[in-house]
C-alpha positions as CSV (number, residue, x, y, z in Angstrom):
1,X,25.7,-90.1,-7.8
2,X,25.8,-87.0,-9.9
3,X,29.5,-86.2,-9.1
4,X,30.2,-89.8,-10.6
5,X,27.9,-88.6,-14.0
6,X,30.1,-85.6,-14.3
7,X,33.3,-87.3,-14.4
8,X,32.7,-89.6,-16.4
9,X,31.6,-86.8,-19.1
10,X,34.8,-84.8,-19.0
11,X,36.6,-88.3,-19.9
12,X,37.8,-89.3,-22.9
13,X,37.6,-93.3,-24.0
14,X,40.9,-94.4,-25.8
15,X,41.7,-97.5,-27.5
16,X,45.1,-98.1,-28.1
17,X,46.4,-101.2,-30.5
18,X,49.6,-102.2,-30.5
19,X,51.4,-104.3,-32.9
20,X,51.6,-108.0,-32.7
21,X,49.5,-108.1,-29.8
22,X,45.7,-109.4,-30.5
23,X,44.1,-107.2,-27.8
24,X,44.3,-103.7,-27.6
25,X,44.8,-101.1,-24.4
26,X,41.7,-99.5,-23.5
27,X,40.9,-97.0,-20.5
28,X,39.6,-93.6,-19.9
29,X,41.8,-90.1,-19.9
30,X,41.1,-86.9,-17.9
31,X,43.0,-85.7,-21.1
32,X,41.2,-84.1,-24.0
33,X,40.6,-85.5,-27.3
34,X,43.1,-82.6,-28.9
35,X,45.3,-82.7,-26.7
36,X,45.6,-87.2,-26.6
37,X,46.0,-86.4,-30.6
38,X,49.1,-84.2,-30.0
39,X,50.5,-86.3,-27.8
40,X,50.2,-89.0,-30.2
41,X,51.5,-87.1,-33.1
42,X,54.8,-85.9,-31.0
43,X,55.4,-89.3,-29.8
44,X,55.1,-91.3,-33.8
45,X,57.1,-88.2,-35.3
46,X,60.1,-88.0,-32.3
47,X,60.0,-91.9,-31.9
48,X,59.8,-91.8,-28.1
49,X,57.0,-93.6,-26.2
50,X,53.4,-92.8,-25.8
51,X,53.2,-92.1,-22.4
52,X,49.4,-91.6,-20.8
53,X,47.7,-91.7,-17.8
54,X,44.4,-92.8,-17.3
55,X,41.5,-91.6,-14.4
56,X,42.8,-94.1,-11.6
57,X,46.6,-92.4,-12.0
58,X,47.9,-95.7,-14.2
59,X,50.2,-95.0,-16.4
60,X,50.2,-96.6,-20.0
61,X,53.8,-96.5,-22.2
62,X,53.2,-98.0,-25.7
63,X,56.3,-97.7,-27.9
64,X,56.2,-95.4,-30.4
65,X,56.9,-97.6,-33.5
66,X,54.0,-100.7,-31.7
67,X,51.6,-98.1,-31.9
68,X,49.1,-99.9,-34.7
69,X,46.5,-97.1,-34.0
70,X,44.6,-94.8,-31.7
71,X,40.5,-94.4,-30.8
72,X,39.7,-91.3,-29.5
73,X,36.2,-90.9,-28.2
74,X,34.2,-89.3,-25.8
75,X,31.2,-90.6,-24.0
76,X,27.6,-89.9,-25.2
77,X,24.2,-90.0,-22.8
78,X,22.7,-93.3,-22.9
79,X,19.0,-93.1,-24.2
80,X,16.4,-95.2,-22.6
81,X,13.1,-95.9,-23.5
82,X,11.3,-96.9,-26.6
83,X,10.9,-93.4,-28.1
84,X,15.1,-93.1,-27.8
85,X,16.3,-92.6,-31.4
């Protein structure tokens, strides 16, 4: 169960709208926060694709120019109890 805990803490949660559509792509990257930016950023200023792959080896491609706009986060420890602030 703690193998489970750890990977889930070195992913990164992205949300991914594109335009036009009413739902929006969300999964979870292996990748770092920097480096999802930088791929962003290269892909809106060359025009090519977005091209990512998420922990289960899927690969998302979101056209460059659908791209409406990108949530980077990273998962935070759940607090439980009633003292959890």
């Amino acid at each position: 169960m703690s193998a489970k805990k750890s990977e889930s803490s070195q992913a990164s949660h992205v949300r991914i709208a594109v335009t036009n559509i009413s739902s929006e792509l969300a999964f979870e990257s292996t990748t770092s926060p920097a480096e999802i930016k930088a791929a962003v950023a290269a892909a809106i200023a060359a025009g090519t694709p977005l091209s990512m792959t998420d922990v289960r080896g899927h690969e998302i491609v979101v056209p460059a120019d659908k791209i409406g706009y990108v949530e980077i986060g990273q998962p935070t420890e759940r607090r439980v109890g009633f003292g959890a602030v």
